[in-house]
PAFISE-424235 format. One line per 4 residues: for each residue x, y, z of C-alpha. Coordinates in nm, 2 decimals, decimal comma, padded with zeros to 4 digits, always signed. Each point is the difference from the previous one (the first is absolute). Example, Ala and Ser with C-alpha at 12.3 -4.5 7.8 and 13.67 -1.06 7.14 Angstrom:
+01,23 -00,45 +00,78  +00,14 +00,34 -00,07
END
This chain:
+12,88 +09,58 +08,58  +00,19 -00,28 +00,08  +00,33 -00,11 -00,23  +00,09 -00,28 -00,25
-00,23 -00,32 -00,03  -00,25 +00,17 +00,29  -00,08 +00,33 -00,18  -00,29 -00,15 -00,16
-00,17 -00,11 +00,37  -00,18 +00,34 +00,07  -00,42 +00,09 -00,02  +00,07 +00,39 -00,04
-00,10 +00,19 +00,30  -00,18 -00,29 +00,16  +00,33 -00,13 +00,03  +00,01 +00,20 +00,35
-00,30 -00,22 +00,16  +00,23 -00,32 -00,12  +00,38 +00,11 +00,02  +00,29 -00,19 -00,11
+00,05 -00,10 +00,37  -00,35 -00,09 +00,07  +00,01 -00,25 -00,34  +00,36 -00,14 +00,11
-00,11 -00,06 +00,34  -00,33 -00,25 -00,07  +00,28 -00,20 -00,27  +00,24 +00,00 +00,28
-00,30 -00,16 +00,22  -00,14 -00,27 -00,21  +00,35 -00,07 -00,15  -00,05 +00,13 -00,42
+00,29 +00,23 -00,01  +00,22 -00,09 -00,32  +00,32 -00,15 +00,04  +00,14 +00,17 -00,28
-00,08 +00,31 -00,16  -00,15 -00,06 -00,36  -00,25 +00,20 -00,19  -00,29 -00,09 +00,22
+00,07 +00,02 +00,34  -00,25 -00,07 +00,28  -00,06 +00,34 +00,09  -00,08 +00,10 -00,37
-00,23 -00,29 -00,06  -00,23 +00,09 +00,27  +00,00 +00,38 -00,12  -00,15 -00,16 -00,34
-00,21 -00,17 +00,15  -00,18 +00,28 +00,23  +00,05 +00,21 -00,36  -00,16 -00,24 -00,15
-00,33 +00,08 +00,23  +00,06 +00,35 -00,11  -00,05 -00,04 -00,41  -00,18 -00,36 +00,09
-00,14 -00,04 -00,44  +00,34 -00,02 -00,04  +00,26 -00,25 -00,06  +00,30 -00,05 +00,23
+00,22 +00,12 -00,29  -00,15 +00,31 -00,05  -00,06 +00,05 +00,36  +00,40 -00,04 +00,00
+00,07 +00,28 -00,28  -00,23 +00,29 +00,20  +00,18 -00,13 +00,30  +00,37 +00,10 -00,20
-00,19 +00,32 -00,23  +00,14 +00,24 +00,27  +00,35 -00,16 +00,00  +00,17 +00,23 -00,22
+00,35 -00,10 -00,08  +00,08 -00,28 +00,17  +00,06 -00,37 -00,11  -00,36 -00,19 +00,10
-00,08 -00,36 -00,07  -00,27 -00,14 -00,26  -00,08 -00,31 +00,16  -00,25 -00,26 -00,25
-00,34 -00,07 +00,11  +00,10 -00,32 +00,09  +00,34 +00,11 +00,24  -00,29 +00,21 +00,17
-00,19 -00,26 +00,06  +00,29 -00,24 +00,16  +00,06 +00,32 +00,24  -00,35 +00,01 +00,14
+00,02 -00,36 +00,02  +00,31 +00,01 +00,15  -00,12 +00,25 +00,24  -00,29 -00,13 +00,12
-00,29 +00,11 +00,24  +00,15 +00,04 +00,33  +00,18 +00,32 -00,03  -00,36 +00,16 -00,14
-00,17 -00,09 +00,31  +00,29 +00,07 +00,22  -00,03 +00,37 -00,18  -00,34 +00,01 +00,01
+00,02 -00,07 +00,36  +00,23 +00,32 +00,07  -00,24 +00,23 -00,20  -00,36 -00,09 +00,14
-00,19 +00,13 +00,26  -00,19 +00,37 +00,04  +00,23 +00,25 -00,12  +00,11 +00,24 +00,25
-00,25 +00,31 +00,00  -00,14 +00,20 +00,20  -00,38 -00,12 +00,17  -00,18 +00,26 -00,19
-00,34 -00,13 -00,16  -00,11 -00,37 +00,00  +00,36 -00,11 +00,02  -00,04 -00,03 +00,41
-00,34 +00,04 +00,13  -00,04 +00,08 +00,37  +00,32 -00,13 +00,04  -00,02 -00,31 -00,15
+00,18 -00,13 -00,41  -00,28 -00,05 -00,18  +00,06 -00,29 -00,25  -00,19 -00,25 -00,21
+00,02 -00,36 -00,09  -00,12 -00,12 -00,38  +00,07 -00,22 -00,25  +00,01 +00,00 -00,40
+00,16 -00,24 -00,26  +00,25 +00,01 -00,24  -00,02 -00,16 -00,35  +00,35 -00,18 -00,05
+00,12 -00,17 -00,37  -00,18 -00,29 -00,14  +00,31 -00,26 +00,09  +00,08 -00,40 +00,08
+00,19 +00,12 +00,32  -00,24 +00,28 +00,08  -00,32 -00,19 -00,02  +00,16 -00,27 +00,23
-00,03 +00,28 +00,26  -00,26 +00,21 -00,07  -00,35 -00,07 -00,15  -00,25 +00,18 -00,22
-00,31 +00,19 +00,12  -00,36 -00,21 -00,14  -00,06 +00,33 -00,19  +00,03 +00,41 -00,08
+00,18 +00,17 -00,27  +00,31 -00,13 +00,11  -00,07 -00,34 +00,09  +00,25 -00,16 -00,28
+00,29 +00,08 +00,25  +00,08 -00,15 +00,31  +00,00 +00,18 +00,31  +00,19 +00,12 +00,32
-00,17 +00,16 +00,33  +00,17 +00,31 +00,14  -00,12 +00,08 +00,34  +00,16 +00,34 +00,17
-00,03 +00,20 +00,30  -00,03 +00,41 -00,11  +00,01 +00,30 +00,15  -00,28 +00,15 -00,06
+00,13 +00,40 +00,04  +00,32 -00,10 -00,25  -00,10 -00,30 -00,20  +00,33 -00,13 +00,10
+00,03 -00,37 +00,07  +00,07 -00,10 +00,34  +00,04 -00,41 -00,13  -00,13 -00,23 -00,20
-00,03 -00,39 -00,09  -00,10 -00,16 -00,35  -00,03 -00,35 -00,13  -00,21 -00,19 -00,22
-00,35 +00,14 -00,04  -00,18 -00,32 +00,15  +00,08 +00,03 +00,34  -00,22 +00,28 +00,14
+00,06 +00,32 +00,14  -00,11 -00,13 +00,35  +00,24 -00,28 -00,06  +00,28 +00,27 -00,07
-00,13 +00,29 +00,26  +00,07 -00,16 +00,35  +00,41 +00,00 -00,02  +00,00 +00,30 -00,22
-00,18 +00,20 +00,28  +00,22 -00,12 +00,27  +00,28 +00,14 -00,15  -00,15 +00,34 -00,15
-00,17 +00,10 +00,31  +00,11 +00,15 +00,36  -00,15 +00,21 +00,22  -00,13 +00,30 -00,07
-00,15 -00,07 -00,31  -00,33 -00,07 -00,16  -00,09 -00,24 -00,32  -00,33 +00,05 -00,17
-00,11 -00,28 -00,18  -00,33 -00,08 -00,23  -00,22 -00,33 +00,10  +00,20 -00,29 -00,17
+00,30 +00,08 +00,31  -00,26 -00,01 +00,31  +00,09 -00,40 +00,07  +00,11 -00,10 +00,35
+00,36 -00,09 -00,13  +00,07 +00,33 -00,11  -00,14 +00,24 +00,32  +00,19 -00,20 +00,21
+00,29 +00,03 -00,17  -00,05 +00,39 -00,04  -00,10 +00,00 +00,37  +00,32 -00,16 +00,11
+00,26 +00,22 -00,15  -00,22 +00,35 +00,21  -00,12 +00,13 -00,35  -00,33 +00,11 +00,02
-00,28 -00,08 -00,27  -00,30 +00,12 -00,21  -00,15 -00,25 -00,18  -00,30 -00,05 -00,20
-00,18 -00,28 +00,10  -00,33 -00,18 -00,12  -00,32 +00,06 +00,09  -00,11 -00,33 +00,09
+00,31 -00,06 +00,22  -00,12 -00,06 +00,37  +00,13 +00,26 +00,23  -00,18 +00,05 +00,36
-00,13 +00,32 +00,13  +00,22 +00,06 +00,34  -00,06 +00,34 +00,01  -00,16 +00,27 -00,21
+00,24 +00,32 +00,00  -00,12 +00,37 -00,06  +00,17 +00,07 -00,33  -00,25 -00,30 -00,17
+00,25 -00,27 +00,04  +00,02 -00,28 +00,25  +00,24 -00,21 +00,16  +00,03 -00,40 -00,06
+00,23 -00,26 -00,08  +00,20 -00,23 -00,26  +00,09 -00,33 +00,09  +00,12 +00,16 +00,33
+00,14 +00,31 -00,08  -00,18 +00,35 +00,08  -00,08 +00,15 -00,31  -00,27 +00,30 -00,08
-00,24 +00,03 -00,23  -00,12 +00,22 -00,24  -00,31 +00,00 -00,22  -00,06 +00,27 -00,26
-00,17 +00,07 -00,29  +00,21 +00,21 -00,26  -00,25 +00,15 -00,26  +00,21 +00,16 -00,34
-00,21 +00,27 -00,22  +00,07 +00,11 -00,36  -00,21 +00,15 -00,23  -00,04 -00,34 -00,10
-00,16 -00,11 +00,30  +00,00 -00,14 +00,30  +00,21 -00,31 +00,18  -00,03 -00,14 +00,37
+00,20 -00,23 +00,12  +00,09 -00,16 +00,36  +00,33 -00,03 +00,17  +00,07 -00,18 +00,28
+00,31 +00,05 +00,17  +00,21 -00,20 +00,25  +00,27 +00,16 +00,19  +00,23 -00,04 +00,32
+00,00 +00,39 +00,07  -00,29 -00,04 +00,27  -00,01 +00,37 +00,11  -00,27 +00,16 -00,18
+00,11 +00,32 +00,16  +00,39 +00,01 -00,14  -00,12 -00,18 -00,32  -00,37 +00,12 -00,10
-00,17 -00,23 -00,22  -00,12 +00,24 -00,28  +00,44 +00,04 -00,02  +00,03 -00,38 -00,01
-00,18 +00,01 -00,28  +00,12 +00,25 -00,24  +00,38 -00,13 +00,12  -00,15 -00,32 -00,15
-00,02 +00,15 -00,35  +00,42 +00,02 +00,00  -00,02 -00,34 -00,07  -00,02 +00,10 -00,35
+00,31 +00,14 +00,00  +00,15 -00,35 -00,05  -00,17 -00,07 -00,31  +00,11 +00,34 -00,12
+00,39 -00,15 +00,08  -00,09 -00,29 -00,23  -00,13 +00,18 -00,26  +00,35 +00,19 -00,02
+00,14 -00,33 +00,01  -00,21 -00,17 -00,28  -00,11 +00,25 -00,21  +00,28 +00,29 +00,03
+00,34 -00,21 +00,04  -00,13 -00,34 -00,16  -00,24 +00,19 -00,26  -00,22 -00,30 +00,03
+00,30 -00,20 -00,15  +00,09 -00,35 +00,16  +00,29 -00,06 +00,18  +00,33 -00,12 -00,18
+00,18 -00,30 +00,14  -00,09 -00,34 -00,16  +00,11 -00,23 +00,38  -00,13 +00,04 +00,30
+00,32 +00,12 +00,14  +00,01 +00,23 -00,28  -00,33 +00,14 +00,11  +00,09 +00,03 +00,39
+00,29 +00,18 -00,07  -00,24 +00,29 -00,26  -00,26 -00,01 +00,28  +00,25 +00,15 +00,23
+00,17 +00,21 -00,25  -00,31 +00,18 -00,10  -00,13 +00,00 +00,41  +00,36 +00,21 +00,06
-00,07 +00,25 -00,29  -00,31 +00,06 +00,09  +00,10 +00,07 +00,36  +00,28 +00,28 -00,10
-00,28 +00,14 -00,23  -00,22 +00,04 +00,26  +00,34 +00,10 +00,26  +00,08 +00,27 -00,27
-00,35 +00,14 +00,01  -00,02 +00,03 +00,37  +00,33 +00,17 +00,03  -00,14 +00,22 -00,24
-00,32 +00,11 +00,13  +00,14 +00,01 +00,37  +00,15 +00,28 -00,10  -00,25 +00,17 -00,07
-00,22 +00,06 +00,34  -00,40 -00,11 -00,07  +00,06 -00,17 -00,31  -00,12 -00,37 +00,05
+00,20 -00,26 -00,22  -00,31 -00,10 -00,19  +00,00 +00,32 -00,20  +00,32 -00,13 -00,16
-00,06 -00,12 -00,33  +00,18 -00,36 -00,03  +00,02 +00,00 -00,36  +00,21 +00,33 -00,01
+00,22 -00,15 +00,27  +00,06 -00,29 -00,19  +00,06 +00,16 -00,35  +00,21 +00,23 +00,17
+00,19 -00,28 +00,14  +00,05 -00,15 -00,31  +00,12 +00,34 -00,17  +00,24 +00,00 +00,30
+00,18 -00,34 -00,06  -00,01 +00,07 -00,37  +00,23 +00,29 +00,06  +00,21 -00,16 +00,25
-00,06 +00,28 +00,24  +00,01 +00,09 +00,37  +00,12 -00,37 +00,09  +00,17 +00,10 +00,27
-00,07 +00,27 +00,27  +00,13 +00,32 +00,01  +00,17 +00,14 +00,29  -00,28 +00,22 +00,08
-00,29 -00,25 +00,11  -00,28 +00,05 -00,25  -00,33 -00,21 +00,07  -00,21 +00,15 -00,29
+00,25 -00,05 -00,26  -00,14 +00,02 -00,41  -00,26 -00,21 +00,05  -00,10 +00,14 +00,33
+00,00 +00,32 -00,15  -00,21 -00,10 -00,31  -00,27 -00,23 +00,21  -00,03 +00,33 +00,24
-00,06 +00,26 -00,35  -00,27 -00,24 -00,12  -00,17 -00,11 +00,31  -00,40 -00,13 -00,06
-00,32 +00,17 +00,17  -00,13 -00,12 +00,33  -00,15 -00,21 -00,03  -00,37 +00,00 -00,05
-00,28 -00,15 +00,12  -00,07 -00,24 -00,34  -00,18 -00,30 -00,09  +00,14 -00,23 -00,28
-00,10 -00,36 -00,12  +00,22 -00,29 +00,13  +00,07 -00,11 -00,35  +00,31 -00,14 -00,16
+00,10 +00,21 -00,28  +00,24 -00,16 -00,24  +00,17 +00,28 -00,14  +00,33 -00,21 -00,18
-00,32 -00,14 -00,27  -00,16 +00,17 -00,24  -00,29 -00,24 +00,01  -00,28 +00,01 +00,26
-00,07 -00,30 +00,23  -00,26 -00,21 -00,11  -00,41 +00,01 +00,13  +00,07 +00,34 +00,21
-00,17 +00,30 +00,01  +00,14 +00,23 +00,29  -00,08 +00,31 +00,08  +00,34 +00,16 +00,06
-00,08 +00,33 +00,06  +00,15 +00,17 +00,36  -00,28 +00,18 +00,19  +00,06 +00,29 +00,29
-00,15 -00,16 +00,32  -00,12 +00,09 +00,35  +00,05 -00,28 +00,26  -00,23 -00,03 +00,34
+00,10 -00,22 +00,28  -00,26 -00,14 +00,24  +00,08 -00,23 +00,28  -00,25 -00,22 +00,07
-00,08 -00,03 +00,39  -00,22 -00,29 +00,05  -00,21 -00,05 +00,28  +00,19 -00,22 +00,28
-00,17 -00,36 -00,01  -00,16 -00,09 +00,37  +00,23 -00,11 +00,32  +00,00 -00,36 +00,00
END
């Protein structure tokens, strides 16, 4: 660990995704190292805060005393509530996004699974929202949703680019929650994006704005679109699909219906597809579509973001800076979450990353910083590490061909919403893809 005032600034073993250096390099750049050493030091304040994503229902001060637990014999602060406050304050947001910035994008891996897909990074765009503290300074920013179970708080919308194979985040963008995804998706694609990827993305993203900017950074797209959009019939291709056009650029299309059985019953549904991979020969149609279902994967990333590191808790900070700078705190720990798990199960050869539970990795995080252990490397590289080693000894199923209601499930009340009577139970289902190959309409 490090000595004097700085022995404090550690996360456990996650410490090796953000090292002393890495953290004293982004104050260096935006200009927040201390000028003199007192208990709280720059470096140690932005430990806390990406502890305080770790053990987020607690308080800064007893975030602080698991962050000292392990520090047996030596002489540690015990800062107030309120001198921990002035640091974050102090510290400010820039050095959070400046870290974030070093951490994000898909973890190095191997291109096993639906990490790469005939050679193209398979990602997805979404968005979600974030509840944020009832505030003066907060509401001048942010606004409240017209209704829900949460609607009492006001709101910020997160938008991210994921890896669909890792679940890591390659970037993302927030802001208050009424400015729209499409508003926020154009300059977060051009930045996320390069060649030799793909972004699926559900209906609300297929606007012109937003395939033009995918289109111009040499990504390639698959994108749900709406039935009644108008697209011509250039030219109907074996495989069902057919080639046309969006505002210019050469897309293909793909129309499908996707029937799901339980013992329940039955459920059809259409799909129609856009995409810029116009070989139907390298990229078959029936594939298109069953890549399209990783999509979901992003939602999955939120739920661990939410439901697993939030606990359905609302963020912290009572300003707007204050929430910027937690936004990108809790963005960075969830990135070396998701780092540690991949280094994990790439060691491991046919062992996709999505078998790794995410609560073990985080509780075993947490167990790690308690303890104040393996915070710096060994001189024998080790990528699995404790809770490597732990995520790999209690890795889930595969996973299974399931059908489960899209319904929000509050577990932090005791107390059932109001009016709703959902059936909540998970059914085994089969899954039968048809493309649908219309007739070609007459030559003009």
């Amino acid at each position: 660990m490090a000595e004097g005032a700085f022995a404090p600034g550690h996360l456990g073993e996650l410490t090796q995704h953000v090292p002393f250096e890495m953290v004293d390099a982004v104050l260096t750049e935006t200009g927040k190292t201390q000028v003199r050493v007192r208990d709280l030091p720059s470096r140690v304040v932005v430990y806390l805060l990406l502890a305080g994503c770790l053990f987020n229902d607690r308080g800064y001060g007893q975030v602080w005393h698991r962050m000292v637990a392990g520090l047996h014999g030596l002489a540690v602060a015990a800062p107030t509530a309120a001198a921990l406050t002035q640091a974050r304050v102090r510290l400010g947001a820039a050095p959070l996004k400046a870290l974030f910035d070093l951490v994000r994008g898909p973890a190095a891996t191997s291109t096993r699974g639906w990490v790469c897909w005939r050679g193209l990074l398979v990602t997805a765009i979404d968005g979600t929202t974030l509840s944020v503290p009832d505030t003066a300074t907060n509401l001048a920013v942010f606004t409240k949703k017209a209704s829900g179970n949460t609607g009492s708080y006001p709101h910020l919308r997160l938008l991210a680019v994921v890896c669909c194979g890792t679940r890591t985040v390659i970037d993302a963008v927030f802001g208050p929650s009424g400015i729209g995804e499409t508003s926020y998706a154009p300059a977060l694609l051009t930045r996320a994006l390069r060649a030799g990827m793909i972004v699926l993305a559900d209906r609300g993203f297929a606007t012109n704005d937003i395939i033009t900017a995918i289109t111009s950074t040499g990504a390639d797209l698959l994108i749900r679109c709406k039935t009644n959009r108008k697209l011509p019939t250039l030219h109907r291709l074996a495989d069902g699909s057919y080639l046309s056009h969006w505002m210019g650029t050469p897309v293909r299309v793909i129309e499908a219906e996707i029937t799901i059985a339980t013992r329940d019953g039955r459920r059809t549904g259409s799909y129609r597809l856009v995409t810029t991979l116009l070989d139907p020969h390298t990229y078959p149609a029936f594939d298109l579509v069953t890549l399209y279902h990783q999509r979901w994967e992003i939602e999955t990333a939120y739920l661990e973001l939410k439901s697993t590191i939030l606990g359905g808790h609302i963020l912290r900070a009572r300003t707007p800076e204050g929430i910027t700078q937690e936004v990108y705190a809790l963005l960075t720990t969830y990135q070396i979450l998701r780092q540690a798990i991949t280094d994990a199960t790439d060691t491991r050869p046919g062992t996709d990353p999505d078998r790794a539970s995410f609560t073990i990795t985080l509780n075993a995080a947490r167990d790690q910083l308690v303890q104040a252990a393996g915070i710096i490397a060994d001189t024998v590289t080790d990528l699995v590490g404790h809770i490597g080693r732990l995520v790999l000894a209690n890795l889930l199923p595969k996973r299974r061909t399931r059908l489960s209601p899209r319904a929000v499930k509050r577990a932090t009340s005791r107390y059932p919403a109001k009016g709703l009577n959902i059936n909540r139970t998970t059914y085994k289902a089969t899954i039968t893809i048809n493309i649908t190959a219309l007739t070609p309409p007459p030559p003009p």
